[in-house]
C-alpha positions as CSV (number, residue, x, y, z in Angstrom):
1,X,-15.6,2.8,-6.1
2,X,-19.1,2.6,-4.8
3,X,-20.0,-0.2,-6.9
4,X,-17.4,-2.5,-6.2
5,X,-15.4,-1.7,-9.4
6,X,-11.9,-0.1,-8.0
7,X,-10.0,-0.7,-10.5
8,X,-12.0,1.2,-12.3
9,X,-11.7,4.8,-10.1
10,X,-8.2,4.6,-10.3
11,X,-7.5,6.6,-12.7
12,X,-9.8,9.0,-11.4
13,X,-8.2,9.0,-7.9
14,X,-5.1,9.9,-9.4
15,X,-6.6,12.6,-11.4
16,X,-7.5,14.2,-8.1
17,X,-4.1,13.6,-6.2
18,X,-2.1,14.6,-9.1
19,X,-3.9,18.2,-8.8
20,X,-2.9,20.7,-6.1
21,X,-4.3,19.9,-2.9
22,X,-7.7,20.7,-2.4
23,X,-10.9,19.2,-0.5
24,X,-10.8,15.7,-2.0
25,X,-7.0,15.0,-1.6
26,X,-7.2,13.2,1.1
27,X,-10.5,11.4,0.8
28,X,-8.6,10.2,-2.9
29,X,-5.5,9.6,-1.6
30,X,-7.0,7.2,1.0
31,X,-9.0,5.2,-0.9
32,X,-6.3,4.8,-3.5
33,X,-4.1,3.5,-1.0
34,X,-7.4,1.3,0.4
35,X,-7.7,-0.1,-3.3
36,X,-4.0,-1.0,-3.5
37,X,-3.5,-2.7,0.0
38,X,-6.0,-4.5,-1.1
39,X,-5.0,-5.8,-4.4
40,X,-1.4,-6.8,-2.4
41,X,0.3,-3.9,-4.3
42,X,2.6,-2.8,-2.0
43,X,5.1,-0.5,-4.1
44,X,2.2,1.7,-5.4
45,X,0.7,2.2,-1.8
46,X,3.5,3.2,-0.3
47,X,4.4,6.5,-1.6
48,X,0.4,7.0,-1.0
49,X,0.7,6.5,2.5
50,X,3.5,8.5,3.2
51,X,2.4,11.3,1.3
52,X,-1.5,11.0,3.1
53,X,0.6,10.6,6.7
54,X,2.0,13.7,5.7
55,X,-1.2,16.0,4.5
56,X,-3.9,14.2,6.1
57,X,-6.1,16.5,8.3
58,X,-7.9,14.2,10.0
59,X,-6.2,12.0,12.9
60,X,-8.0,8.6,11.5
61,X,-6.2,9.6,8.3
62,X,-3.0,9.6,10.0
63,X,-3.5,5.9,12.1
64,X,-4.5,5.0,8.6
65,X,-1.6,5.6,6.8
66,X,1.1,5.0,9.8
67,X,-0.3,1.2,10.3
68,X,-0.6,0.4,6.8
69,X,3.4,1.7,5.9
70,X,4.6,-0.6,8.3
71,X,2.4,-4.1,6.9
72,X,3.7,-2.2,3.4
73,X,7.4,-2.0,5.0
74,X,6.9,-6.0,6.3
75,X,5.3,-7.3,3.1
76,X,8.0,-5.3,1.0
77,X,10.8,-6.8,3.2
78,X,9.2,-10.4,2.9
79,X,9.2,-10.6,-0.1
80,X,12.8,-9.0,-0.5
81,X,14.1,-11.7,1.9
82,X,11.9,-14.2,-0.4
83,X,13.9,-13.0,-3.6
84,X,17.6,-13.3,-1.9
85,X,16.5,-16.5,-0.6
86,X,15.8,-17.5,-4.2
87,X,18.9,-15.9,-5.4
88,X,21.3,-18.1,-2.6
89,X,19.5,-21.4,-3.9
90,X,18.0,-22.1,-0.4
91,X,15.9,-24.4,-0.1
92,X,11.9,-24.3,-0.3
93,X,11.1,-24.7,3.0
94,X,12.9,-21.4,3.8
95,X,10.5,-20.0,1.2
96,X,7.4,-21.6,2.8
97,X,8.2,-20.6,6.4
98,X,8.2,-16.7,5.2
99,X,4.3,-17.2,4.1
100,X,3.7,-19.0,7.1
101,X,5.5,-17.2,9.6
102,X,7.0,-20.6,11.3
């Protein structure tokens, strides 16, 4: 993680969360989430979040989690209103006005 390899402490972050909780729970589950906001991989942050918003002993924790479900809850809904767009045969200037925000 240190050395700018996430993808690489994945499956070492989720060795720790999927233990009972202990002292690096929530330092795990953070980054995890951190590493998969960043990587645009909303599903698998999510249930991250939720579960850190509900454990987390420190209040930054908490922030942390609470702001980044609802850009998770807004991305997830773009992209579902992206999809039914598609599905409806809109047009692709619908499509380009949900990236830009117009």
């Amino acid at each position: 993680y240190k050395d700018d390899l996430p993808s690489n402490a994945i499956p070492h972050f989720e060795y720790i969360i999927n233990k009972p909780s202990g002292e690096y729970t929530e330092q795990a589950l953070t980054r995890l989430a951190e590493i998969y906001l960043n990587d645009n991989k909303w599903s698998n942050a999510m249930p991250l979040l939720q579960r850190l918003e509900n454990e987390a002993q420190f209040p930054q924790n908490v922030v942390f989690a609470q702001s980044n479900l609802m850009k998770a809850y807004y991305q997830a809904q773009k992209s579902f209103s992206l999809a039914k767009s598609m599905l409806r045969g809109k047009p692709t200037s619908f499509i380009y006005n949900i990236y830009t925000d117009e």
